[in-house]
N, C-alpha and C positions, 0 to 999 in steps of 0.2 A: 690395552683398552683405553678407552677415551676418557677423560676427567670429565668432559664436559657435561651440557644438557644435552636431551635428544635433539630437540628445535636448535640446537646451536651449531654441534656438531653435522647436522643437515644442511644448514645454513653455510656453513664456512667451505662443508663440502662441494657444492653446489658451485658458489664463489670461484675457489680454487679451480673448478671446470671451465671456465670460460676466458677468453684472451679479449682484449679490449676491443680487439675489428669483431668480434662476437657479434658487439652490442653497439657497435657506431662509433665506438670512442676512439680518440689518434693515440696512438701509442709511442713515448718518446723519451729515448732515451735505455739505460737497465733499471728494470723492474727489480724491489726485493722482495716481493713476495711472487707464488703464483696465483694465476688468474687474474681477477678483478680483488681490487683495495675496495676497503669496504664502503670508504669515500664514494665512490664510484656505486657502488650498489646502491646505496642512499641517495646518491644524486638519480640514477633511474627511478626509483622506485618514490622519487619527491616525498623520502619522509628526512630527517634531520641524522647527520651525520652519527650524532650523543643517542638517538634510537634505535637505530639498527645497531648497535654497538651492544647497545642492552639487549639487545635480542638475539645477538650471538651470546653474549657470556651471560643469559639465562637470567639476566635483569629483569626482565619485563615478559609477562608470564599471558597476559591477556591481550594480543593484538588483536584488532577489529578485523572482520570481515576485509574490507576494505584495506587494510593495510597489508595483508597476508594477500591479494590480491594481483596489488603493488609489485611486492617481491617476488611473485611468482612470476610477471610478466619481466620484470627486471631481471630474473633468473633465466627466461626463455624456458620455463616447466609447460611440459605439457600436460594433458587433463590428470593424466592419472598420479603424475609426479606432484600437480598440485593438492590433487584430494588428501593425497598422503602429507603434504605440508597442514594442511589445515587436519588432521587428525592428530598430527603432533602436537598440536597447541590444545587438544580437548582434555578436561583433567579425569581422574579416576571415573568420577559418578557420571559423568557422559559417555563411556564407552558402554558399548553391549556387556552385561553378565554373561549371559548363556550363550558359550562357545560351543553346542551341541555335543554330540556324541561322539567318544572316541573310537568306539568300534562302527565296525563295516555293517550297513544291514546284511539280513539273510538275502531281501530282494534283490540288493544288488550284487549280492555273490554268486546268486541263483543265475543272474540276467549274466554275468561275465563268464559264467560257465559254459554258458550256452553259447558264443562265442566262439567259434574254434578255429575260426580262419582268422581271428585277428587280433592281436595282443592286448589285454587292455589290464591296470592295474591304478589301483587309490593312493593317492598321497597325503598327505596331513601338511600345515603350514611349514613345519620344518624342514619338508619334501620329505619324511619318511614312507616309506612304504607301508599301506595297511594292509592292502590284500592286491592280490596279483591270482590273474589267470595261467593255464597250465603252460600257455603258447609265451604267454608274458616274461614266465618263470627257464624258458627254454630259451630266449631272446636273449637273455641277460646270464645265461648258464657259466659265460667266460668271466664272471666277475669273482672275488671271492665271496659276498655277499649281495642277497638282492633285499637292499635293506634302506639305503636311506640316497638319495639322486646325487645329492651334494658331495654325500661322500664316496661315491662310487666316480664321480667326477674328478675330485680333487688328491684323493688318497689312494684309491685303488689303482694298482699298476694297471690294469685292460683299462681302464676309462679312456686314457690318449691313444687307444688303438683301436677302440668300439667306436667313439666318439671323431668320427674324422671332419667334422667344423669345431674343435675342441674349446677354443677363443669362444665362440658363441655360446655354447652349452656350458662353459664357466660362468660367464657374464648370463647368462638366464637362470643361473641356480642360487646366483649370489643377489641378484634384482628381487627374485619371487621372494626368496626369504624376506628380503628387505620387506617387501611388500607385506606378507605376513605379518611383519614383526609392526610394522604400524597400525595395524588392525588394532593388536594385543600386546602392548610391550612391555608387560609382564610375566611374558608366558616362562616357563620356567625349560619349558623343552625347548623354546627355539635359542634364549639365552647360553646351552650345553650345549647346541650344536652348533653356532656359531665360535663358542668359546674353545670348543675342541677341533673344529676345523681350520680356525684361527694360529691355532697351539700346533697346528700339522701340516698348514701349508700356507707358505708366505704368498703365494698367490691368490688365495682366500682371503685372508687377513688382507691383502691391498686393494684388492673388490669390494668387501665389505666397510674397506672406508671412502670411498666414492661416492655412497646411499641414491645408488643408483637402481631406479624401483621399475619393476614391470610384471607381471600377472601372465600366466600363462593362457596362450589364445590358443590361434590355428598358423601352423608355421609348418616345411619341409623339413625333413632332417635326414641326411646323410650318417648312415651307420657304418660298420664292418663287422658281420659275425667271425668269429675263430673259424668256422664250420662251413659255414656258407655263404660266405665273404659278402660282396657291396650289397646295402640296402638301400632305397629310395624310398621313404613313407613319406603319407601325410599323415599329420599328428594333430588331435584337437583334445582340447580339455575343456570338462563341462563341470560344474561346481553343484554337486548334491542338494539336493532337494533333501530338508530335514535335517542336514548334516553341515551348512556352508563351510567348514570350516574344511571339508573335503572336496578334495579333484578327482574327477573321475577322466584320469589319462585315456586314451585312444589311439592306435597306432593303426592305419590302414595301406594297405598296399593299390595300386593301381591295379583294376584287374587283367588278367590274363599274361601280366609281365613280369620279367627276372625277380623280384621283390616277394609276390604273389608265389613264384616257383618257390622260392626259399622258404618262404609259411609254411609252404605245405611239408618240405621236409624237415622242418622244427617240428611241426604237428608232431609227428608221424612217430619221434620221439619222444615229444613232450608227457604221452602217461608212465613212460617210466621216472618223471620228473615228478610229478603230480596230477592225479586226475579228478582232483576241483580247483577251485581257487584256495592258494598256499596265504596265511595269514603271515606277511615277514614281519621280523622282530624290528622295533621301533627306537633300539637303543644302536647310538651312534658308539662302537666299542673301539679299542685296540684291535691293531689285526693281529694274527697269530703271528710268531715267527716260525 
């Protein structure tokens, strides 16, 4: 884990991502660091060498508007990489109190029940699983648990074989958290699951130092059931109403095609899996041996 500040550790992160033809600059000679010197960032971002310096090793705790601006366009962050810069710099009494509710409503357990052609199931910031549909809980049946994304990604052995854009679905489990975690980076749950996914796969652990942020949209995804091999969905995530602090995932098939044929035979055994929505447990555990 990082000594540093979160704003520093972001910063240098960043840094370290980009090569000097990044950003226009000649590059000459061996480099001893990677990326861009911090020289260099500071000469982009026209604030003074002695300040961004402080702004990495957590000197200087109040940058302006404007300077946090600077650095962003110096950085080449895009919207959402920068909102998450300027959240980093906001103290305790600026963030939101009320993180809403940890449980799933009745309504929307009702509404994904109802659901039976298409899988759909709730995440929380840490990407745990809160509730899942019965088609959801059948999608997922090859894993040992349907419990938390990240670590069904990075620990469980089906993930590299479910997941056939594996590269991608790493790097999107390891950005959202990011994302979460500047929301609230206090949260006590997302700190455990990073810490223990961290402690379990060094490929986590070197994702999560990149702080590289992104929120779950609308994007394809290439699956493989154990059962009923290739899948092709679209996938969208829509963010609770009363709840923000939840997703409400969506998996849809094209209809009348190979993807569609395979729902219906998960359906078909999904009540003997469950016939509501299954609430999964939200602790990121040991697996058994």
């Amino acid at each position: 884990m990082s000594n540093g500040t979160p704003l520093g550790d972001f910063l240098r992160a960043r840094r370290e991502a980009l090569k000097p033809h990044d950003v226009g600059l000649p590059e000459y000679g061996r480099r001893r660091v990677p990326g861009l010197r911090r020289e260099e960032v500071a000469l982009l971002a026209g604030v003074s060498s002695d300040y961004y310096i402080r702004l990495e090793q957590g000197r200087e705790n109040s940058p302006s508007p404007q300077v946090l601006e600077a650095v962003a366009q110096a950085l080449k962050l895009d919207a959402e990489t920068t909102d998450h810069l300027n959240r980093l710099c906001l103290t305790a009494s600026q963030r939101p109190r009320d993180r809403g509710p940890a449980e799933v409503s009745g309504q929307l357990l009702q509404l994904m029940d109802g659901w039976q052609h298409t899988p759909a199931f709730v995440v929380g910031p840490a990407l745990d699983i809160l509730a899942g549909n019965s088609l959801a809980v059948a999608l997922h049946d090859g894993f040992t648990r349907f419990d938390n994304l990240a670590r069904m990604v990075f620990v469980d052995p089906a993930g590299r074989e479910f997941y056939q854009e594996w590269e991608r679905a790493a790097h999107s489990c390891v950005a959202e958290i990011r994302a979460a975690h500047g929301h609230d980076p206090e949260s006590a749950r997302i700190a455990a699951v990073v810490a223990d996914l961290s402690a379990r796969s060094e490929e986590f652990a070197r994702l999560w130092g990149t702080h590289e942020v992104k929120s779950k949209s609308q994007e394809g995804k290439h699956l493989r059931h154990p059962e009923v091999g290739d899948l092709r969905i679209n996938f969208s995530a829509f963010t609770v109403n009363g709840a923000p602090d939840q997703q409400l995932v969506v998996y849809q098939a094209e209809p009348a095609g190979p993807t569609a044929a395979a729902f219906e035979v998960l359906r078909a055994k999904a009540p003997s899996i469950a016939a509501c929505p299954v609430r999964a447990s939200s602790a990121v555990e040991p697996e058994e041996a």
